[in-house]
C-alpha positions in Angstrom: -3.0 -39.4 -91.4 -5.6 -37.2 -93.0 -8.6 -35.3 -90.5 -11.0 -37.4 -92.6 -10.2 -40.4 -90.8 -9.9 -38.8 -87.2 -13.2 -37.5 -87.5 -16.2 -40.8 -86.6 -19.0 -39.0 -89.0 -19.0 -37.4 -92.4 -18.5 -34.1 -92.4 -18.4 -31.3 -95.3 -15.1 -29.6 -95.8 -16.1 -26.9 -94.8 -17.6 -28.6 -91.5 -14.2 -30.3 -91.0 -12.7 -26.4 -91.2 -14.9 -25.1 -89.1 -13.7 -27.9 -86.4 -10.3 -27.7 -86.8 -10.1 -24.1 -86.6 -12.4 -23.9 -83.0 -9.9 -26.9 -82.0 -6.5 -24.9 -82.5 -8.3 -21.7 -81.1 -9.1 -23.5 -77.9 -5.4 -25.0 -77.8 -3.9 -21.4 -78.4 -5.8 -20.0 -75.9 -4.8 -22.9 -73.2 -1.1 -22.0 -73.8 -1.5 -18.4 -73.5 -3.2 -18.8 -70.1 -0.4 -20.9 -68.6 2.2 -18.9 -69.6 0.3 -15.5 -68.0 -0.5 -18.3 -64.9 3.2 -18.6 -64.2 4.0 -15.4 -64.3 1.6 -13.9 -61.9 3.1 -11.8 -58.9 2.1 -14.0 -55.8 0.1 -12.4 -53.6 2.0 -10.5 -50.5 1.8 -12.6 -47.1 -0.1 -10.7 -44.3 2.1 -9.6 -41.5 1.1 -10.6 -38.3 1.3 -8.2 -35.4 3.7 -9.5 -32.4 2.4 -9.6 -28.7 4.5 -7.7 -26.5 6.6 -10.0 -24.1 6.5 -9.2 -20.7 8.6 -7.3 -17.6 12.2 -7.0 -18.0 14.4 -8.0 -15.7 14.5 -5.5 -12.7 18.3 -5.4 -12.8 18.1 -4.9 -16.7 19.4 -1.2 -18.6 15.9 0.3 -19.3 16.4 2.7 -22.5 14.0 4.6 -24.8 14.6 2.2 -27.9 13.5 -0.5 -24.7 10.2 1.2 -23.6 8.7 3.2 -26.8 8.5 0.4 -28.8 6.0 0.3 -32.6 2.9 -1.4 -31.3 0.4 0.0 -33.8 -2.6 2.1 -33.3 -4.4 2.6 -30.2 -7.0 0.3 -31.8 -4.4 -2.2 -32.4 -3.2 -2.3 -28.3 -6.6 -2.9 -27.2 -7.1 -5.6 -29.4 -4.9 -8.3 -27.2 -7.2 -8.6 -24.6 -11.1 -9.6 -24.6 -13.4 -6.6 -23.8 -10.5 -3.6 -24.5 -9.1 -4.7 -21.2 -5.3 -4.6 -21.6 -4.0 -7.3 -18.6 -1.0 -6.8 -16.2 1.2 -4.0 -15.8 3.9 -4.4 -17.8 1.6 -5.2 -20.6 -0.5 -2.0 -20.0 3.0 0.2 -20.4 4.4 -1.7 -23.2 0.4 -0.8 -24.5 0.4 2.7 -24.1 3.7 3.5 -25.3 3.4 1.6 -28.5 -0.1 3.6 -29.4 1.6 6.6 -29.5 3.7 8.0 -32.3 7.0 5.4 -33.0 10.2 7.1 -32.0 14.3 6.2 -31.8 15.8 6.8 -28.9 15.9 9.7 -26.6 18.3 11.7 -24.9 17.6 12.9 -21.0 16.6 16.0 -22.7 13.7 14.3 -24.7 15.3 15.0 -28.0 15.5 12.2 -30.7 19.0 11.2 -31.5 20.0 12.2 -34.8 16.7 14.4 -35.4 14.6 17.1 -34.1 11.4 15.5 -32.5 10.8 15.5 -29.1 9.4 12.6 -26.7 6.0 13.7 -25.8 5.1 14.2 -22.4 3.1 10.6 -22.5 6.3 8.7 -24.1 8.3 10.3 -21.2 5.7 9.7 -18.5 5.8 5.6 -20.1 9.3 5.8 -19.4 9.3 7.4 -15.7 6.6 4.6 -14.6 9.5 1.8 -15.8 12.4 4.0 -14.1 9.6 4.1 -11.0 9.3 0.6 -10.9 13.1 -0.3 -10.6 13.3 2.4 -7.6 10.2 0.6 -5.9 12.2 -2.8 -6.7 15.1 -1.4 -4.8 13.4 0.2 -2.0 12.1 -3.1 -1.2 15.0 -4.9 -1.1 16.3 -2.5 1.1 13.6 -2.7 3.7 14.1 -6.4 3.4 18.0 -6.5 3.5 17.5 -4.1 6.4 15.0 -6.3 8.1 17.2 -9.4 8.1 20.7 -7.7 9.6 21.3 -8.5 13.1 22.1 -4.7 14.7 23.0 -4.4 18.2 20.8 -3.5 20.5 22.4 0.1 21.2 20.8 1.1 17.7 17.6 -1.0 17.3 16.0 2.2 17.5 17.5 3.5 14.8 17.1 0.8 13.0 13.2 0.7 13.6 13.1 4.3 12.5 14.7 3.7 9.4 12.5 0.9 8.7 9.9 3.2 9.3 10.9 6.0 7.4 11.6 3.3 4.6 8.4 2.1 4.6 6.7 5.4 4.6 8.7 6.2 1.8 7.6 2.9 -0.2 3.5 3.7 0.7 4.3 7.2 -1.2 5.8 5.7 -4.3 3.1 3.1 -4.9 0.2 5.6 -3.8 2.7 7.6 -7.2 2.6 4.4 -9.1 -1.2 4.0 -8.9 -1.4 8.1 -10.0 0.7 7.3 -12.9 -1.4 4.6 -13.8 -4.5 6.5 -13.8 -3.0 8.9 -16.2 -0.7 7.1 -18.7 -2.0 3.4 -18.9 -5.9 3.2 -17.4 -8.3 3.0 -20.4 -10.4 5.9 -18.6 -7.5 8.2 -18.9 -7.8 10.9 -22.1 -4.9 9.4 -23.9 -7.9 6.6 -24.8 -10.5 8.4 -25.4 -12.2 8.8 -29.1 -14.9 11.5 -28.6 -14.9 14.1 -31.0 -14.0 17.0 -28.1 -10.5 14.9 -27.5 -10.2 15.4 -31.5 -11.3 18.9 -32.0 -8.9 19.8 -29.0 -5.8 17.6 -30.4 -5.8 19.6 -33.4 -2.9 17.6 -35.3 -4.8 13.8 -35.8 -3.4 11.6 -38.9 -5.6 8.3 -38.6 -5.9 8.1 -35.3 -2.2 9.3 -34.2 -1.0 12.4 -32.8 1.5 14.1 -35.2 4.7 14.0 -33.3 5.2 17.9 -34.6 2.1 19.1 -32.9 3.1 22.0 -30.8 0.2 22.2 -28.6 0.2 18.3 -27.8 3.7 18.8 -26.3 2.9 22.0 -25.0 3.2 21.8 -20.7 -0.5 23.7 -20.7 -1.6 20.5 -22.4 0.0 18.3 -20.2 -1.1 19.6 -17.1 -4.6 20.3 -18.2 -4.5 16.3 -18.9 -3.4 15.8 -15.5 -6.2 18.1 -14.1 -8.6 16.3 -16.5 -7.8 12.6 -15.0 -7.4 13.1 -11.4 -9.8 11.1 -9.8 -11.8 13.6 -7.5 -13.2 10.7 -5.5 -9.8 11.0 -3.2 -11.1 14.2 -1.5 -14.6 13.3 -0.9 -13.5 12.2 2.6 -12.1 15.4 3.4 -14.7 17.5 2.4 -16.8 17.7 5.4 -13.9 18.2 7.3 -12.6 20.7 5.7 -15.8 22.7 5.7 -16.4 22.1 9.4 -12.5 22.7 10.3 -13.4 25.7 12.0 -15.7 24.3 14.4 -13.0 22.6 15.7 -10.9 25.8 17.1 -8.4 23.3 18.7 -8.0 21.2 16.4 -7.5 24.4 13.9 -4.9 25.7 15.7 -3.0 22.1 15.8 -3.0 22.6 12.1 -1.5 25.6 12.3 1.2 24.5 14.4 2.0 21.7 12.0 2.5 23.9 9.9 5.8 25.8 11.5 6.9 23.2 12.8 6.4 19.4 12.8 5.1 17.6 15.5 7.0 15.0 17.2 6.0 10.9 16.8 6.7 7.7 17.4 4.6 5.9 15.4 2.2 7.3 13.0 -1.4 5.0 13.1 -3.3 6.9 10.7 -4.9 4.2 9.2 -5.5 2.6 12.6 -7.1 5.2 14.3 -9.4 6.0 11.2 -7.4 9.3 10.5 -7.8 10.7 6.4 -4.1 11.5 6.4 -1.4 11.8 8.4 -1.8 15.6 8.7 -4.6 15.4 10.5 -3.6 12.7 12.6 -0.3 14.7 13.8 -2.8 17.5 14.5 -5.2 15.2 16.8 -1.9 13.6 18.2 -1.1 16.8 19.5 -4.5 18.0 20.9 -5.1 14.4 22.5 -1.4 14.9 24.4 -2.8 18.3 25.7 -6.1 16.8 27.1 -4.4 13.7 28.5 -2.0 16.6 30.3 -4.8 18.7 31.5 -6.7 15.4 32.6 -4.1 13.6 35.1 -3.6 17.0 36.6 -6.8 16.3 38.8 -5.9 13.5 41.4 -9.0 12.2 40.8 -8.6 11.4 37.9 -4.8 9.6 37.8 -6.9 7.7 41.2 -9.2 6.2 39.2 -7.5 5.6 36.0 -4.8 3.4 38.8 -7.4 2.1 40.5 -9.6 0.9 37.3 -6.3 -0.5 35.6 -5.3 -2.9 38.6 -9.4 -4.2 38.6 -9.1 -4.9 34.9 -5.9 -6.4 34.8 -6.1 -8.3 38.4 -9.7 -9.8 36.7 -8.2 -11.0 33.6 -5.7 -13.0 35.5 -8.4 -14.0 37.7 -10.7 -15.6 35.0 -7.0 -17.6 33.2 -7.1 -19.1 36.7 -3.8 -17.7 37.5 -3.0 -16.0 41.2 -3.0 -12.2 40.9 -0.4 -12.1 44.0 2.5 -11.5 42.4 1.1 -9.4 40.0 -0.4 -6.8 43.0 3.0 -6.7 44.1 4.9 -5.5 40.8 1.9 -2.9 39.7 2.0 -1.3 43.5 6.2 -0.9 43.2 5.7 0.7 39.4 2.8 3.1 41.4 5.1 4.3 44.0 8.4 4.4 41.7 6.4 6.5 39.3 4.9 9.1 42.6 8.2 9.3 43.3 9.5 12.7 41.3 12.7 12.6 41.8 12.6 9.5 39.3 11.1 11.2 36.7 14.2 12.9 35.3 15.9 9.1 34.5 12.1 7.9 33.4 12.7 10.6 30.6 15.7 9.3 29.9 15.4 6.0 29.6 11.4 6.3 27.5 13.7 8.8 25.0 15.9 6.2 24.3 12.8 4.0 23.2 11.4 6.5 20.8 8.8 7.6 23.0 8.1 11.4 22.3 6.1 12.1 25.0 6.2 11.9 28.4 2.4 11.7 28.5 -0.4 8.9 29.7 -1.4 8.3 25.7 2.1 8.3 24.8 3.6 5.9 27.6 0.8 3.8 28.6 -1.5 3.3 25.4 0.8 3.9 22.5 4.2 2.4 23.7 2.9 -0.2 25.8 -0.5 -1.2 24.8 -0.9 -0.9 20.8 3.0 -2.4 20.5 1.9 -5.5 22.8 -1.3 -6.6 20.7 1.4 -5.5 17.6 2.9 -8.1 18.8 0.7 -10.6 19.2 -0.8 -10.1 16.2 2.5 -11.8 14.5 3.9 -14.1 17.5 7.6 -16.2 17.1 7.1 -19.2 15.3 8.8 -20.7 18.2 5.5 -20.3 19.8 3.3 -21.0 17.4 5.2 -24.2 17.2 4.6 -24.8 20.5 0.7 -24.1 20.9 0.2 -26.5 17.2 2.0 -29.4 18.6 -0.9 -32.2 19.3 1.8 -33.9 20.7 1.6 -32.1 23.7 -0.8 -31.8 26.0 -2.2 -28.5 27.2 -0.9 -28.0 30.5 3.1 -28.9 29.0 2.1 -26.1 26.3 1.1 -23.4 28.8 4.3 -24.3 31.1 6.5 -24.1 28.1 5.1 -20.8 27.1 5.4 -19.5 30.4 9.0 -20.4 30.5 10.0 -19.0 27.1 8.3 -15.7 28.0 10.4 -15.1 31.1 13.3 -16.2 29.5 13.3 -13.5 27.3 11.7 -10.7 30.0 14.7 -12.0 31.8 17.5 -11.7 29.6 16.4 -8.0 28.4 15.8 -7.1 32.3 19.9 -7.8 32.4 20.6 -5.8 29.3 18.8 -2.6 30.5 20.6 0.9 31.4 18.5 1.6 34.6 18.6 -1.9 36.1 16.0 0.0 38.6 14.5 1.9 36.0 10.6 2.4 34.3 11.3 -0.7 32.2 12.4 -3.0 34.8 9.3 -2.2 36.5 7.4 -2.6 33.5 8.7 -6.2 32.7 8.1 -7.3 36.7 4.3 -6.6 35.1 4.7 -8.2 32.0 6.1 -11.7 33.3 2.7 -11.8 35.5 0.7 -11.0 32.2 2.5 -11.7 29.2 2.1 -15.5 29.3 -2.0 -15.2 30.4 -2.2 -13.0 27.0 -0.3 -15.6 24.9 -2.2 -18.3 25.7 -5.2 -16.8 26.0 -4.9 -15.6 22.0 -3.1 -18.8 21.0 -3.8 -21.5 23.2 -7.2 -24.1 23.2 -9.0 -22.3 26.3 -12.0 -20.3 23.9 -13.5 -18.6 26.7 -10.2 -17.6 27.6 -9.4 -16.6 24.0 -13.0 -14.6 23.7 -11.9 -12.7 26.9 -8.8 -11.4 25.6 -9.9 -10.4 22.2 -12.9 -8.3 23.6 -10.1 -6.7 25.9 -8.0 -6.0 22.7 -11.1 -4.6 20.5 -11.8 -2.3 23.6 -8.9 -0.7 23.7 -8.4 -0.4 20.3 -11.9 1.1 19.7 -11.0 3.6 22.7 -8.0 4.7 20.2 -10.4 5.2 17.0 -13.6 7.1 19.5 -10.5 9.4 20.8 -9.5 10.8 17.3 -13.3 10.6 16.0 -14.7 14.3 15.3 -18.4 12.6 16.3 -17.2 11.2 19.6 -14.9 14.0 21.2 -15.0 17.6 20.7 -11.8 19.4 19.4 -12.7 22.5 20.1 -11.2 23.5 23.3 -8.3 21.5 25.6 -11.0 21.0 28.3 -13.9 19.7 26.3 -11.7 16.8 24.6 -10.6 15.9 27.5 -13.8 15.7 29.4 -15.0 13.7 26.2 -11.8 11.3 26.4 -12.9 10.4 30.2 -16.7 10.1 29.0 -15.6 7.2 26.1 -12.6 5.8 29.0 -15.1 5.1 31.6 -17.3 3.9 28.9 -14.7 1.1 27.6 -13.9 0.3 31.3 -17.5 -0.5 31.6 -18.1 -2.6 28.9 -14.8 -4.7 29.7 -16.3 -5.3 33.6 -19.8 -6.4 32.0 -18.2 -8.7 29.7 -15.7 -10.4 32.4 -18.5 -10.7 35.2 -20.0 -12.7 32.7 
């Protein structure tokens, strides 16, 4: 078929060659383009960053290849959380370890298997927080394995000590955990901060990283100028004024001293109760409040009154639950005469050893062992009694008598397990089985005026305890003065408990 005929209008030859020439061109051109088309080099698929997953398992094999994991830039950790906030704690390690320079894994020594670059003093830091964690896991487990094993009663003292100690030892590692996290994971810390001092002081910064061949990074200068640099100087404003003013205090200075050649003896340490800053100064206090309380009960007058006052107080409360005092006047009267009686004394000391007490001294005896452990007490109750008081079932006289009855029970069958069937504690339980069951349901039961007695009773005493250690409310500066200050804020608690029951 000739073009001629394709074409719908005349056209010159040269027209037509024009046409078919632009045509082919076109057609050419169309063929070379596909062919380069298929051929192209597809373009490279971003990568997409992974989130770190969370905790291990606590019973898990933590290694360096586990915790110094690539998590990008510093830039890059912040990024998985709104803000720069970097959420939970596992998170925050996983975080800071990944912003530093990626490493294999390390030897004990810091050294990287199979080259020569050590873990910087951040990676290992990373890596002491996890090992920290498992001990704190452990600890725990131990204070509740401990908790839960029936001991006999020859040892529950040494079981409550070890409890103790336990838990003292637990309150140090996370007061250690919250330091470490200050330094190695809180955003405030130096290792995340982008001023141009940090950079100027690095000295060895590739985009953003530290070169892990920078000696003065991994220098220990560096490391514990980092440590000065983050400590968080708010911890010692509370000591401060005392520290300035210690030597007004010239009894409470010498305390100190003492503590420090040797350590003073305790049962229970109540710093945070008492309002203490640490438990150095609360051992020191301990032992000037011990002096006074000796020097004080050395004037008959004085051990009179404190009696005197205690059976008013106590023969009131009973009074106002409605309950005859009788029996009560009897048992307080024996424990008088069994404790005038000094020929007891050596068996009293005996017998209060084997309970922990350290001190055979008014504070240590009456308000420590006796008092603060019997509101200890009620502050957590048996939920065999707890049962009993939240039954609706039962009316309120039936909940009282069953209360009652459970309480001697158990005064009852300790009275029979005791060493000195005649002893302090037997004297002391005659006491409690008057009392015990009055406090119960006076903290636990329906009666509210009953309940608002007690309570004020409780946060009487207790505040006695707190004025007693308070630098503004009793002078430490000589043996006589605190005590004459302890008396002063005594008869001034006594007084507001006899306003309050007369009522």
């Amino acid at each position: 078929m000739s073009v001629s005929r394709l074409l719908p209008f005349n056209l010159t030859t040269s027209q037509k060659v024009i046409v078919v020439s632009v045509t082919a061109g076109v057609a050419v051109l169309g063929v070379i383009a596909s062919y380069l088309g298929r051929r192209r080099t597809p373009k490279p698929q971003q990568r997409r960053l992974r989130k770190l997953g969370g905790r291990k398992a606590r019973n898990s094999v933590r290694s360096p290849n586990d915790i110094i994991s690539l998590a990008g830039s510093k830039a890059s950790g912040r990024s998985y959380s709104p803000g720069g906030s970097i959420h939970g704690f596992s998170d925050k390690m996983s975080l800071a370890s990944g912003s530093l320079v990626a490493v294999g894994a390390g030897t004990g020594t810091g050294q990287i298997i199979g080259g020569t670059t050590p873990l910087t003093p951040q990676q290992l830091g990373v890596m002491g927080m996890e090992a920290l964690e498992t001990v704190i896991s452990y600890w725990e487990d131990a204070l509740m394995g401990r908790n839960d094993v029936d001991i006999p009663n020859r040892i529950t003292a040494d079981q409550e000590e070890f409890c103790r100690e336990l838990q003292n030892l637990l309150d140090a590692a996370y007061n250690l955990q919250e330091q470490g996290e200050l330094l190695f994971l809180d955003e405030r810390s130096v290792l995340f901060r982008d001023d141009e001092n940090k950079t100027a002081h690095a000295g060895g910064l590739t985009n953003g990283h530290r070169s892990s061949s920078d000696p003065n990074f991994d220098s220990a200068e560096s490391f514990a100028s980092a440590l000065d640099q983050v400590a968080d100087l708010r911890e010692f404003e509370d000591y401060g004024e005392i520290f300035s003013d210690v030597e007004n205090f010239p009894l409470y200075h010498s305390a100190l001293e003492l503590l420090d050649d040797q350590p003073i003896p305790c049962r229970t340490v109540r710093t945070d109760m008492v309002g203490c800053n640490s438990d150095a100064e609360y051992y020191a206090k301990l032992h000037c409040i011990r002096l006074a309380f000796q020097l004080l009960f050395k004037d008959p007058k004085n051990t009179r009154w404190v009696a005197d006052t205690g059976r008013q107080i106590l023969t009131d409360l009973l009074c106002l639950g409605d309950k005859d005092p009788k029996d009560f006047l009897v048992a307080y009267e024996s424990m008088l005469e069994f404790l005038q009686n000094m020929d007891n004394w050596p068996d009293i000391e005996r017998e209060l050893e084997s309970r922990n007490v350290k001190a055979m001294t008014f504070y240590d005896v009456v308000l420590d062992f006796i008092i603060l452990d019997a509101f200890r007490d009620l502050d957590s109750p048996p939920n065999s009694v707890l049962a009993v008081v939240n039954n609706r079932f039962l009316s309120n006289g039936f909940k009282e008598t069953a209360l009652t009855t459970a309480v001697w029970s158990v005064l009852k069958a300790k009275k029979r397990m005791l060493k000195f069937p005649n002893g302090f504690m037997s004297h002391f339980y005659c006491i409690t089985e008057q009392l015990s069951p009055l406090m119960v349901w006076g903290f636990f039961g329906p009666d509210e005026d009953l309940k608002e007695v007690c309570k004020y009773f409780k946060e009487q005493m207790v505040s006695f305890m707190v004025d007693i250690y308070n630098f503004n409310k009793c002078r430490y500066t000589t043996v006589e003065e605190l005590s004459e200050d302890i008396l002063t804020n005594m008869r001034m608690r006594v007084n507001n408990i006899g306003v309050k029951f007369n009522q």
